[in-house]
C-alpha positions as CSV (number, residue, x, y, z in Angstrom):
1,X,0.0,0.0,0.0
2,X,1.3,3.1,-0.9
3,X,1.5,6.5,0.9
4,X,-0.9,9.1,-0.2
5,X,1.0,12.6,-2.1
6,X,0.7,15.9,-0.3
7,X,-1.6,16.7,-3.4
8,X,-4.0,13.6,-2.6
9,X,-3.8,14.5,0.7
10,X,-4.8,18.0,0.4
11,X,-8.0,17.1,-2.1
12,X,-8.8,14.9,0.6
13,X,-8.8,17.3,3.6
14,X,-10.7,19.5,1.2
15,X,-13.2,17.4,1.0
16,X,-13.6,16.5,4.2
17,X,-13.8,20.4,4.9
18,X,-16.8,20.9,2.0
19,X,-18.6,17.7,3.5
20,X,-18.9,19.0,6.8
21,X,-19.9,22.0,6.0
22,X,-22.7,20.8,3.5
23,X,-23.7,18.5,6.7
24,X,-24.0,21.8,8.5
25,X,-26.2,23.4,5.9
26,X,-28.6,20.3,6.0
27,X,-28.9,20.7,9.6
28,X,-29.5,23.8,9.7
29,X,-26.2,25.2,11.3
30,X,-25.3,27.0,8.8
31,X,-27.1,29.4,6.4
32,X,-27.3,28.3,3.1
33,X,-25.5,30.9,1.2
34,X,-22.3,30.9,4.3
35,X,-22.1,27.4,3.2
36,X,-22.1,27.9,-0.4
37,X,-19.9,30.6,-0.1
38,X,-17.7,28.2,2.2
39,X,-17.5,25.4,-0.2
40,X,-17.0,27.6,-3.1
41,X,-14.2,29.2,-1.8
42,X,-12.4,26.0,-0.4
43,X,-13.3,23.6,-3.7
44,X,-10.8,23.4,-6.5
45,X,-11.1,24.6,-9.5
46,X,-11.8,21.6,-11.3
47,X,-13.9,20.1,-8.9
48,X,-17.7,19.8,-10.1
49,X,-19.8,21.0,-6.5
50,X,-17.8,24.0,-5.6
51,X,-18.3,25.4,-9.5
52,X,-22.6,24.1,-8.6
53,X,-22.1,26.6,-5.2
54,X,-19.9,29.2,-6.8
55,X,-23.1,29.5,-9.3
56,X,-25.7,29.3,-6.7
57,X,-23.8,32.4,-5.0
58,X,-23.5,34.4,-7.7
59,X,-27.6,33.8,-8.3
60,X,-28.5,34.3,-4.9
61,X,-26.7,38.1,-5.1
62,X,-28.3,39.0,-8.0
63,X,-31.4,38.6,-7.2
64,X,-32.6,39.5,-4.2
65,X,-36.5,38.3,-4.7
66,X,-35.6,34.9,-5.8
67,X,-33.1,34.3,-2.7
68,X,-35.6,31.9,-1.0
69,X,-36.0,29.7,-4.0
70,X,-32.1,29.9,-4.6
71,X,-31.7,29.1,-0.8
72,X,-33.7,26.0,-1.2
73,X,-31.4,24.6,-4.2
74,X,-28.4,25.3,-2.0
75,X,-29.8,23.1,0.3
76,X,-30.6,20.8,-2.2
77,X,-27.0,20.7,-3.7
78,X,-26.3,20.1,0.0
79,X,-28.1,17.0,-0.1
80,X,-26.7,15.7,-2.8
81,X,-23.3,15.8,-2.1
82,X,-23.4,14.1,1.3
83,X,-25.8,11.5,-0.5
84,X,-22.9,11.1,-2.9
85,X,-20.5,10.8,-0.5
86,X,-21.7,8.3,1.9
């Protein structure tokens, strides 16, 4: 068995970092946009969820009157990553 790189390490500490914060979105610990702004900021770039958050982000500031509904996919996209990741 081999040793993991710094690099695999590193993706996997970030992930460990965006998972627990989606959990905290689900439970209602954290607002949805702080955790979409959380796991957009921490992703990397070529990593599909953090580009789904960065995008929810940027909707939710645009338009104030559709917040709520853009809230709700947050916590949808929340959802979905800890399903996939379980």
């Amino acid at each position: 068995m081999r040793d993991a790189t710094p690099d695999e390490t590193g993706t996997a500490d970030q992930l460990k970092l965006v998972r627990s914060w989606a959990r905290e979105v689900v439970t209602g610990r954290l607002s949805p946009i702080d955790g979409a702004r959380r796991i957009a900021g921490e992703g990397g770039s070529d990593e599909e969820e953090p580009a789904v958050f960065e995008q929810l982000v940027r909707e939710w500031e645009a338009d104030e009157a559709g917040r709520e509904e853009c809230e709700r996919r947050i916590l949808d996209e929340a959802s979905l990553l800890l399903a996939d990741t379980a």
